[in-house]
C-alpha positions as CSV (number, residue, x, y, z in Angstrom):
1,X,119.2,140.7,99.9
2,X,115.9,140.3,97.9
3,X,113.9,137.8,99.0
4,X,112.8,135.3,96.7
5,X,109.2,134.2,95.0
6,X,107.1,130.8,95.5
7,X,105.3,129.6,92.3
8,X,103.3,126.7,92.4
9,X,101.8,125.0,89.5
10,X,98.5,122.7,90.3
11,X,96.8,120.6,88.0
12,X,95.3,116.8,87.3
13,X,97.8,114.4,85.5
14,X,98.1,115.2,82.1
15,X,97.0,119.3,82.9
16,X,100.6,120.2,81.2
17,X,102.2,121.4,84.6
18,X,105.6,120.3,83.1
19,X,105.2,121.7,80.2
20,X,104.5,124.7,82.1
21,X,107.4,124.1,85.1
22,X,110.1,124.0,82.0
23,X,109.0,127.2,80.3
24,X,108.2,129.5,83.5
25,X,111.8,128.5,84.1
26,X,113.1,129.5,81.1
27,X,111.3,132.8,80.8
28,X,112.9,133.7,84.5
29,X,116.0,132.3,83.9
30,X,116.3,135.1,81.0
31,X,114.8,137.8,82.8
32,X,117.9,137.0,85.2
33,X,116.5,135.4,87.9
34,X,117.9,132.1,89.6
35,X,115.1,129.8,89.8
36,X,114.8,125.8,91.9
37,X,112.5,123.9,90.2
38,X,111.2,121.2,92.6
39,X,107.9,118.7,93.0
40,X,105.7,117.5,95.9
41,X,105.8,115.3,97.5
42,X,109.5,115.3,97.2
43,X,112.1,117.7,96.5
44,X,114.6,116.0,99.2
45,X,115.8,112.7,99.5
46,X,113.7,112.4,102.0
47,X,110.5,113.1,100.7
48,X,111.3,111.4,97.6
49,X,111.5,107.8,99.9
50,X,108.0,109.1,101.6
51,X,106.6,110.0,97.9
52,X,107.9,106.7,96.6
53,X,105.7,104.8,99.4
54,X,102.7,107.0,99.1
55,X,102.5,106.3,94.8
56,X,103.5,102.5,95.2
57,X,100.3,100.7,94.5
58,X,101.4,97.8,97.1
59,X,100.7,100.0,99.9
60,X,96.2,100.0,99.2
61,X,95.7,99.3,102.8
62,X,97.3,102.2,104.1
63,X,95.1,104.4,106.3
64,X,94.2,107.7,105.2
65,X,95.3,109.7,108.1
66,X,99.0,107.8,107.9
67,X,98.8,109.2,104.0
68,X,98.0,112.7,105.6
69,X,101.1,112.3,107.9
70,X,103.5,111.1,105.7
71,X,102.5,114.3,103.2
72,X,103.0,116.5,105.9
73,X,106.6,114.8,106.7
74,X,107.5,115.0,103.3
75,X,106.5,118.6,103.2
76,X,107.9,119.8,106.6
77,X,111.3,118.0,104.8
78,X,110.6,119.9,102.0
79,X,110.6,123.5,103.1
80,X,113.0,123.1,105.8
81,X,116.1,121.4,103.2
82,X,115.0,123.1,100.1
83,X,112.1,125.3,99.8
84,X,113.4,128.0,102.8
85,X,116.7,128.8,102.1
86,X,116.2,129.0,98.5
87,X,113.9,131.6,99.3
88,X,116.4,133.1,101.9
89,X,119.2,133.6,98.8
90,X,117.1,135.1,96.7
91,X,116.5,132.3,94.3
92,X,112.5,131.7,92.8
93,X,111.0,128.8,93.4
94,X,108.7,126.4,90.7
95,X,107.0,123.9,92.4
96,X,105.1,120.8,90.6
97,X,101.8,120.8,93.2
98,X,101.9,122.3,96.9
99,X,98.9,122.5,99.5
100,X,96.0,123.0,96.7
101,X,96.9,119.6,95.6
102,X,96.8,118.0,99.4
């Protein structure tokens, strides 16, 4: 089986990375290909709690390296549930920011 491809899509807010997300996966999706469209942080359940704590505005005092670990938790969920076997089937991946954005 054909291994699958990784896209990433970086930008600031308001850059048009949906815009872009949603129409990459179209084009692919007509040239055949199966494609998971997914975001960081999140993607899982898990890392959709951990990206929910890191945006909430409530949480100002915490520390910068416990916002480095819980990215990297939220990541290691990340590629481990989703982003991996996707890959392993085949399928393409679109994801909404990845380490360039970190």
């Amino acid at each position: 089986m054909k291994r699958g491809k990784f896209i990433t899509v970086e930008g600031g807010e308001g850059a048009g990375k949906s815009t872009m997300m949603v129409r990459l996966e179209e084009w692919l999706k007509s040239a055949g290909h199966r494609v998971v469209c997914t975001r960081e942080p999140g993607g899982t359940v898990l890392a959709e709690k951990l990206r929910d704590i890191l945006l909430d505005n409530n949480n100002l005092a915490l520390s910068g390296q416990a916002e480095l670990l819980l990215m990297f938790a939220a990541r290691a969920q990340h590629l481990e549930e989703l982003i991996r076997p996707a890959l392993a089937r085949g399928d393409w991946v679109l994801c909404d920011r990845f380490t360039d954005a970190t």
